[in-house]
N, C-alpha and C positions, 0 to 999 in steps of 0.2 A: 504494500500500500504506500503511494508518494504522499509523501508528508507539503506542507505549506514551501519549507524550506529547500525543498529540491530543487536542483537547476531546472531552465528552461529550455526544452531540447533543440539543437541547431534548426533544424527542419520550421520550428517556432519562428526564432529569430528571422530566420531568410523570411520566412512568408510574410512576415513584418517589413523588413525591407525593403520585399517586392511591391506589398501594397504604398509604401510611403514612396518611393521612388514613383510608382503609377500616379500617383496622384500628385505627386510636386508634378509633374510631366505635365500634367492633362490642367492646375491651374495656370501653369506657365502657358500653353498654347491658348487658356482663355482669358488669361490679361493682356498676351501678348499686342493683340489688334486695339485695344485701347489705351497701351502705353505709348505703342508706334505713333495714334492719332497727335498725342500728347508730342512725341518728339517732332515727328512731322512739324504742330502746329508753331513751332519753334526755331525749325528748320528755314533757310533760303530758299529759294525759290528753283536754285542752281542743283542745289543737294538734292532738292524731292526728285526734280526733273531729270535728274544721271541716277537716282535711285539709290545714293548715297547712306539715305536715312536706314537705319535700324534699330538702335537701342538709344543712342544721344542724339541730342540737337547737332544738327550740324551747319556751322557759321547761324549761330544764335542773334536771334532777331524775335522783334513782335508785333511787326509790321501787320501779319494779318487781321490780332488782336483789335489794334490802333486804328485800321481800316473797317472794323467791324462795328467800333465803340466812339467812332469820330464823331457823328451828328449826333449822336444821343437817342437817337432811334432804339438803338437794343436794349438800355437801360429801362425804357419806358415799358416798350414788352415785356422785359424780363418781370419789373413789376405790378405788370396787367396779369401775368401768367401767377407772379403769387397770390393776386387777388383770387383770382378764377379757381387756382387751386385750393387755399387756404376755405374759403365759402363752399364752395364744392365739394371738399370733403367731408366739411365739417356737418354740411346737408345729408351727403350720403349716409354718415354715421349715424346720427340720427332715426332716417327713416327703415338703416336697416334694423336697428334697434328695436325701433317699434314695430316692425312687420315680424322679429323674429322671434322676442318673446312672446306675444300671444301665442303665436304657432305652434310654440314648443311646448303649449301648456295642452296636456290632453281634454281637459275640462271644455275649451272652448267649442262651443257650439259651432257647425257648420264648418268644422276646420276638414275634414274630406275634401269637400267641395270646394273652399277656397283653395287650399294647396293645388288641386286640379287643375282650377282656371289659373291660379300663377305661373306652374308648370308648363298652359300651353303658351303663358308668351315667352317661352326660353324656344320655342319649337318654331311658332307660327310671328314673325314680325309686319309694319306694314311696308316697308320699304321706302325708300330716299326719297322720291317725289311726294308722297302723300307727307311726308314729315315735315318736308319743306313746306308745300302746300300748306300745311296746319301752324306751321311758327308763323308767315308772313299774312297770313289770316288775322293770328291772334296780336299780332303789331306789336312783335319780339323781335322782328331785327335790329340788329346794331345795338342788343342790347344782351348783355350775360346771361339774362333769365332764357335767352336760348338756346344754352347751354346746358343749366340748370338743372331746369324745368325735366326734358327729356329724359336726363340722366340722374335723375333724384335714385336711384337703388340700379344695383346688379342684382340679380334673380338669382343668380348661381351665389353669388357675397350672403345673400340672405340665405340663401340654405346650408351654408357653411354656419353661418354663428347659427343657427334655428339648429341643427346639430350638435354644437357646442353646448347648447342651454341645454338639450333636453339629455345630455349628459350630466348635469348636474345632481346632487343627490331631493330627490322630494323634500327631507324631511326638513332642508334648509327652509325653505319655503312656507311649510305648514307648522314649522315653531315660530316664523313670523308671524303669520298671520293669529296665533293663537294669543302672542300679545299683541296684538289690536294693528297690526300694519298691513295698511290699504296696496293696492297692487303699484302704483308708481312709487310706494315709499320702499317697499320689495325690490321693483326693479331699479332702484337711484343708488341702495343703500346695499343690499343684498345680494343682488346677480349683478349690478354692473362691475362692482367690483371683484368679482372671480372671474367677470370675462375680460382680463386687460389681456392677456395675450391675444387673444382672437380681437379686441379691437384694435390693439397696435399691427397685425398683419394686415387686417382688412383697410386700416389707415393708408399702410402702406401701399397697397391695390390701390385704391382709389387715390390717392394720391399721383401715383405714376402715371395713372390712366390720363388725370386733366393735366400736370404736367407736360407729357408729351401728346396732347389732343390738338391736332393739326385739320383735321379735314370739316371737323363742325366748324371749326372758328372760320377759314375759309367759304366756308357756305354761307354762314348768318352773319358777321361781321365787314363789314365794309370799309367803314371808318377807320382810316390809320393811328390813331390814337388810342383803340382800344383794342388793335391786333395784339397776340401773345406772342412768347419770344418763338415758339417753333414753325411759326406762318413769316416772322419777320424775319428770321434767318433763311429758310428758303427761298425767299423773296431777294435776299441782300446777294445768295449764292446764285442766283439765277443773271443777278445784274453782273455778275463777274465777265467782261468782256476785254477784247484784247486794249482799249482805253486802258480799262485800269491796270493790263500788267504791265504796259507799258510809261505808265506812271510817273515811276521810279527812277527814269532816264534824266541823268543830269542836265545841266547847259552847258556841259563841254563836252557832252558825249561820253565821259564815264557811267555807265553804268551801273545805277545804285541799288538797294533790295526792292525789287519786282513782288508780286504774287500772284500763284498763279491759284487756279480754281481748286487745288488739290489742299494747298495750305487753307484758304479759307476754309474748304468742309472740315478740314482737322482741326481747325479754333472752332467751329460753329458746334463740333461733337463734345468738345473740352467742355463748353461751355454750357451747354444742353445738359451734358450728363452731371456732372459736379453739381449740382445742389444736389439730387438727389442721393449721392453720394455719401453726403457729408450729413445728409439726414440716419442713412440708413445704421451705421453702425449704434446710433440710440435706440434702435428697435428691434436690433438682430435677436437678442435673447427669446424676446419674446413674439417676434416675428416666425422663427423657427417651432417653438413650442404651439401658438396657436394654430398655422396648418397641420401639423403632424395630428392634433386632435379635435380640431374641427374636420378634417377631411378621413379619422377610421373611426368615431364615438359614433353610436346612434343603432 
């Protein structure tokens, strides 16, 4: 019989190894394309275009940056885009909130039937024209609520936490209510707070989704003052034309930092992706723990 203190046999060690070796490998080829953007976006214009760039900037520069961030254009997006997200989520959270705790409560009457009809709109949508058709009806263009409004819940986000909850133990519940507390004082005091991990993931979703939400704003938004930073960056990438690499050209004909279409996507990716980024390591604990049990409880 092996005791606590017995070696751990070679065969052990290697398969150890091989797993940490597999997996340093495989996150190095998934940072890799987002460190390159990073150096790229850092890089001349000369370096991208001979293909130079790999792991450092090479002939360090932030000309694309500087071109990006000139008129004040991006800034303003950028914080149209916290707006939109920061209320958008905070909406989502909300309504999933309340669509999920009743659900998860067997008691509720007619919950067969609603679940049903919620279920067939993960199945059955009305599509792009009719939706448009209904915002410029209800005289929501040019205004956030056309964002909003449409995207108030994920169906699938809702049945993630409504799985969550009804993993919960009953009798949390029913010792509430036997001193005297009403069902939002339950849900404020009681269940919201055992569900932080599944709202901090579901934050996170939602979050990311109006963050990088390009094609509604595009559709209902017109006004350049209230486009977000992922319509205004396409937009700034699109104007990239041989005008502007050629820019850069002195008046005496030296040749100065140019940019070409490649550097700007790799500032515009830098730039897009970093907030997110810099959010995400405050919610990783619990970001991780709330899908793992909201998506196998129930």
């Amino acid at each position: 019989m092996r005791t606590a203190s017995a070696r751990t046999p070679w065969w052990a060690w290697a398969g150890s190894s091989v797993n940490y070796v597999f997996l340093g490998v495989l996150s190095l080829i998934t940072l890799y394309p987002f460190w390159y953007e990073i150096a790229a976006s850092f890089s001349s214009s000369r370096a991208i275009t001979a293909g130079e760039v790999f792991l450092w900037p090479v002939e360090f520069n932030v000309e694309a940056y500087r071109r990006l961030f000139q008129d004040g254009q991006l800034l303003k997006a950028m914080g149209n885009t916290v707006i939109v997200t920061g209320i958008g989520t905070a909406l989502n959270m909300v309504m999933t909130v309340l669509a999920a705790y009743p659900l998860s409560r067997r008691r509720l009457y007619g919950r067969g039937a609603l679940l049903m009809f919620i279920t067939f709109t993960m199945i059955f949508v009305s599509g792009l024209i009719p939706n448009f058709i209904l915002i410029k009806s209800l005289g929501l263009m040019d205004s956030y609520l056309a964002l909003w409004l449409p995207g108030l819940i994920s169906t699938y986000n809702m049945f993630v936490m409504k799985t969550f909850m009804e993993g919960l133990p009953d009798e949390i519940e029913e010792s509430a209510s036997i001193d005297g507390a009403g069902n939002w004082r339950i849900l404020a005091q009681i269940i919201m707070p055992l569900c932080k991990p599944i709202l901090a993931a579901l934050s996170l979703f939602y979050a990311v989704s109006w963050w990088n939400s390009y094609f509604n704003v595009m559709l209902f938004i017109t006004k350049s003052d209230l486009q977000t930073l992922m319509l205004k960056l396409y937009q700034m990438i699109k104007q990239v034309d041989q005008s502007l690499l050629d820019s850069g050209a002195g008046s005496e004909g030296a040749v100065q930092v140019t940019l070409t279409p490649e550097g700007i996507k790799a500032a515009a990716v830098v730039i897009a992706i970093t907030p997110i980024l810099c959010v995400y390591p405050f919610l990783q604990k619990h970001f991780v723990k709330g899908v793992l049990i909201g998506s196998v409880k129930g």
